[in-house]
TIRO-2110 file (N, C-alpha, C; in Angstrom, 1 decimal):
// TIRO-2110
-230.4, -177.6, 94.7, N, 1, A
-230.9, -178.3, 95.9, CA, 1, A
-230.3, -177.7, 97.1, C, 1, A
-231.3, -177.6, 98.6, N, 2, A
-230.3, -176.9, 99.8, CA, 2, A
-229.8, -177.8, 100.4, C, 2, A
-228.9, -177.5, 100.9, N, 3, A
-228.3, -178.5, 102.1, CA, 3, A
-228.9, -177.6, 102.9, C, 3, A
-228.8, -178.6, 104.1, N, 4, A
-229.2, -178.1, 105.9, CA, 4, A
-228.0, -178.9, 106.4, C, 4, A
-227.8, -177.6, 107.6, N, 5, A
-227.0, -177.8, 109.0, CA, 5, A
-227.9, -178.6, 110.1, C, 5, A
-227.3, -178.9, 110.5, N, 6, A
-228.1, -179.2, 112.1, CA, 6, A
-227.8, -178.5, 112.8, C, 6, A
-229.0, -178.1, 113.2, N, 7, A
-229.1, -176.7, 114.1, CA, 7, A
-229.5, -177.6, 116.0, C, 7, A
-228.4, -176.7, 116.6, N, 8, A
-228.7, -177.0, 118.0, CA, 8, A
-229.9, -176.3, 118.8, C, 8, A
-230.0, -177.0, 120.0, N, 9, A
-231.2, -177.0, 120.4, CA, 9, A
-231.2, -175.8, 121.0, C, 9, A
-230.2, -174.6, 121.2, N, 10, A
-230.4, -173.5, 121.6, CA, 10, A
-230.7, -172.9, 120.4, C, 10, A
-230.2, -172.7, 119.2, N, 11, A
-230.7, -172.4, 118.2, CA, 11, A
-232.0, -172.4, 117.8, C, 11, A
-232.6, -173.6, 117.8, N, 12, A
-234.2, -173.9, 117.3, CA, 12, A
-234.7, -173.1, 118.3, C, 12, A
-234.6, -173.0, 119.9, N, 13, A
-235.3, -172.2, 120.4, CA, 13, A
-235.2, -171.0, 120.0, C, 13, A
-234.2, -170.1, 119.6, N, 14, A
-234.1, -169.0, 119.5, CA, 14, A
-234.8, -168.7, 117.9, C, 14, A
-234.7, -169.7, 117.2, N, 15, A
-235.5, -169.3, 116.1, CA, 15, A
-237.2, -169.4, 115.9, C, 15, A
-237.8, -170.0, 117.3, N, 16, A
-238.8, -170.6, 117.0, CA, 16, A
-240.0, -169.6, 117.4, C, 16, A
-239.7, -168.1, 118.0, N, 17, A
-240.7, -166.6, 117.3, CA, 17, A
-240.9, -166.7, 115.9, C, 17, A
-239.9, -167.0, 115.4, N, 18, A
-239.4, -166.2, 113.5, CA, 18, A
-240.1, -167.4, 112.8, C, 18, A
-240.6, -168.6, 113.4, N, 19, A
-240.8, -169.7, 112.4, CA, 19, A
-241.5, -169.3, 111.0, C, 19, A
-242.4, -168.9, 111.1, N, 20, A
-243.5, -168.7, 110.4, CA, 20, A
-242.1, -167.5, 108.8, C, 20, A
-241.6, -166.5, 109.6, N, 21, A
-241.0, -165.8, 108.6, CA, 21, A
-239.9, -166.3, 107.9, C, 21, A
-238.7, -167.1, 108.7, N, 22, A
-238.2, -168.0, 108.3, CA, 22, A
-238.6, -169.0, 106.7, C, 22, A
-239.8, -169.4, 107.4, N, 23, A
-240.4, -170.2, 106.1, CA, 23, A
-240.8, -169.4, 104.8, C, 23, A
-241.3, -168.6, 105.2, N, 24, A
-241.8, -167.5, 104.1, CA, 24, A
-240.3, -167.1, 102.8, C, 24, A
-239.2, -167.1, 104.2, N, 25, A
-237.7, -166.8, 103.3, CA, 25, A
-237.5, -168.1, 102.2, C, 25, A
-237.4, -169.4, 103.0, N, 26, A
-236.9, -170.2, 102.1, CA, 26, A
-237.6, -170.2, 101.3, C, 26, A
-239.4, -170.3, 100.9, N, 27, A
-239.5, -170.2, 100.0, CA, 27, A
-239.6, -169.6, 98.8, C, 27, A
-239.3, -167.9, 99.5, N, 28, A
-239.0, -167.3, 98.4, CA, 28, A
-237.6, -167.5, 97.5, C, 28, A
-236.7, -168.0, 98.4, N, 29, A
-235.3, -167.9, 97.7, CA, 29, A
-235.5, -169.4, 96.8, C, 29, A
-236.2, -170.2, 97.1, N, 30, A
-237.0, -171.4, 96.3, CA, 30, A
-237.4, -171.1, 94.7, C, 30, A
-238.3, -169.7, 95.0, N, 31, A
-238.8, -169.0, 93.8, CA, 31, A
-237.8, -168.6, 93.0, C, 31, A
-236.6, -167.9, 93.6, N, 32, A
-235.3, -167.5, 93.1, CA, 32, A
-234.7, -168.2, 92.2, C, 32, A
-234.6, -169.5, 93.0, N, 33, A
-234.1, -170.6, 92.3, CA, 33, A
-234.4, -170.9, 90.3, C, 33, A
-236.2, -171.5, 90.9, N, 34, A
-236.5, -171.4, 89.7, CA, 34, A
-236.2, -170.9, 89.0, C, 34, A
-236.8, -169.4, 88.9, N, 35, A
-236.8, -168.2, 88.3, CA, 35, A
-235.2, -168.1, 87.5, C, 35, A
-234.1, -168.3, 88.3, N, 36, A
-232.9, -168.2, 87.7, CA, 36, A
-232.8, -170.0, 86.4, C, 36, A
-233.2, -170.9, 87.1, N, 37, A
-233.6, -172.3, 86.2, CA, 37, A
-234.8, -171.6, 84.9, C, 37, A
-235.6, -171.3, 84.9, N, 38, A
-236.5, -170.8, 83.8, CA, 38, A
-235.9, -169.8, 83.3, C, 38, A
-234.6, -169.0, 83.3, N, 39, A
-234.3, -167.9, 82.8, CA, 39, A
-235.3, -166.4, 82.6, C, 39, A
-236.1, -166.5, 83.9, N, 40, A
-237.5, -165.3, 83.7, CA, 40, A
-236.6, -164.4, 84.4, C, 40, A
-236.3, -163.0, 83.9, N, 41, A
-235.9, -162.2, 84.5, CA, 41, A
-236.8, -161.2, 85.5, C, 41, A
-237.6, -160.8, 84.8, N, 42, A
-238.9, -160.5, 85.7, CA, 42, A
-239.5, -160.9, 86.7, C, 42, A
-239.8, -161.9, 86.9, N, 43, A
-240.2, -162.8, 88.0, CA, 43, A
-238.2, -163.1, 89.0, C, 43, A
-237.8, -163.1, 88.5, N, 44, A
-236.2, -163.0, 89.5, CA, 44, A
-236.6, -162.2, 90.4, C, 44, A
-236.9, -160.8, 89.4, N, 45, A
-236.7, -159.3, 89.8, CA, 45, A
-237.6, -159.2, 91.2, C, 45, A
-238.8, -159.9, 91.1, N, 46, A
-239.9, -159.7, 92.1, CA, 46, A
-239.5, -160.6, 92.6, C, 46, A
-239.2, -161.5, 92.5, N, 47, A
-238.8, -162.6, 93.8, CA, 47, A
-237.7, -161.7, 94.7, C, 47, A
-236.7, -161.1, 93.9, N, 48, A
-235.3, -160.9, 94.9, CA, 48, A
-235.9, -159.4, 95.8, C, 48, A
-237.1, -159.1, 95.1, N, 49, A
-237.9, -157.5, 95.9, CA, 49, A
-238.4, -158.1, 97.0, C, 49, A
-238.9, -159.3, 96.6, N, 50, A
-239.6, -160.3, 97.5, CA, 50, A
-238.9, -160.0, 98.8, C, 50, A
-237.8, -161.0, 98.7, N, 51, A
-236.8, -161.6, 99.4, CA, 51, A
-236.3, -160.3, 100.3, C, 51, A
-235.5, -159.4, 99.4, N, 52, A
-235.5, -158.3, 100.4, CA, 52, A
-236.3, -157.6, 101.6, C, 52, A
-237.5, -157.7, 100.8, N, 53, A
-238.9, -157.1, 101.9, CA, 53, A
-238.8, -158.2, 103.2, C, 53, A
-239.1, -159.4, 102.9, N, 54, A
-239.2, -160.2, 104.0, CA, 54, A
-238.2, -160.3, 105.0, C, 54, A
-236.6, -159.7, 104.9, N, 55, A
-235.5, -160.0, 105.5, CA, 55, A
-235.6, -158.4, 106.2, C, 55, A
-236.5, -157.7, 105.6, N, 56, A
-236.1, -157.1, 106.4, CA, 56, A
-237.3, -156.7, 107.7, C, 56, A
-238.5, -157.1, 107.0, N, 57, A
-239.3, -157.6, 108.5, CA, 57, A
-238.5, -158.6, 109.7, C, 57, A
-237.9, -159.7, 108.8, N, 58, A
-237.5, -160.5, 110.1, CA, 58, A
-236.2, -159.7, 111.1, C, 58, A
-235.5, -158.8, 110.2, N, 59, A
-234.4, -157.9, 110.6, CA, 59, A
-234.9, -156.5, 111.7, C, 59, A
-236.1, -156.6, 111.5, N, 60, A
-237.0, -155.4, 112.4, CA, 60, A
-237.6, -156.3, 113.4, C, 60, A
-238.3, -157.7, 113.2, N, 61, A
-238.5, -158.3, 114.6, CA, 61, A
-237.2, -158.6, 115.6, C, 61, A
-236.3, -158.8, 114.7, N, 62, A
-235.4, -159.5, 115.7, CA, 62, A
-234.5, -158.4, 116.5, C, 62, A
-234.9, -157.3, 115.8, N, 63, A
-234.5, -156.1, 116.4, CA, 63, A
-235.2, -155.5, 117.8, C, 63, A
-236.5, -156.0, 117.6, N, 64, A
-237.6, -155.5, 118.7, CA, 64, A
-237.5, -155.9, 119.7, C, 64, A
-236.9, -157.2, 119.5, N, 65, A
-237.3, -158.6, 120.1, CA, 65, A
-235.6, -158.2, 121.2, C, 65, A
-234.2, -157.9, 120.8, N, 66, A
-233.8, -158.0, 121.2, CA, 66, A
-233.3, -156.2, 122.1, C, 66, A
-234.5, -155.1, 121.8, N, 67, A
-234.5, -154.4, 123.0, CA, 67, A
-235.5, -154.1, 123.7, C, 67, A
-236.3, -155.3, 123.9, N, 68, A
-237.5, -155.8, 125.1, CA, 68, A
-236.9, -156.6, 125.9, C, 68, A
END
């Protein structure tokens, strides 16, 4: 199960370009979860390919974003 912080209101603004990719994360590491609960290694494997690919889009927007 995740816990959540409470995120301040300068925060939410600063995350609220990424919303959309953000969500895409949690629920891959969601998949993760499972995948580790069902003992499927294969499906882990693609989730954690998953997970990488997506972090690193958000790691290239936030890159863009922060020399504009």
């Amino acid at each position: 199960m995740r816990t959540s912080l409470p995120l301040t209101e300068k925060q939410r603004k600063a995350m609220l370009p990424y919303k959309q990719n953000v969500g895409e994360i949690y629920r891959t590491v969601d998949w993760l979860r499972d995948t580790i609960l069902n003992e499927s290694r294969e499906e882990f494997c693609t989730a954690l390919e998953n997970l990488r690919h997506q972090l690193g889009e958000l790691e290239a927007l936030v890159y863009k974003k922060s020399r504009s």
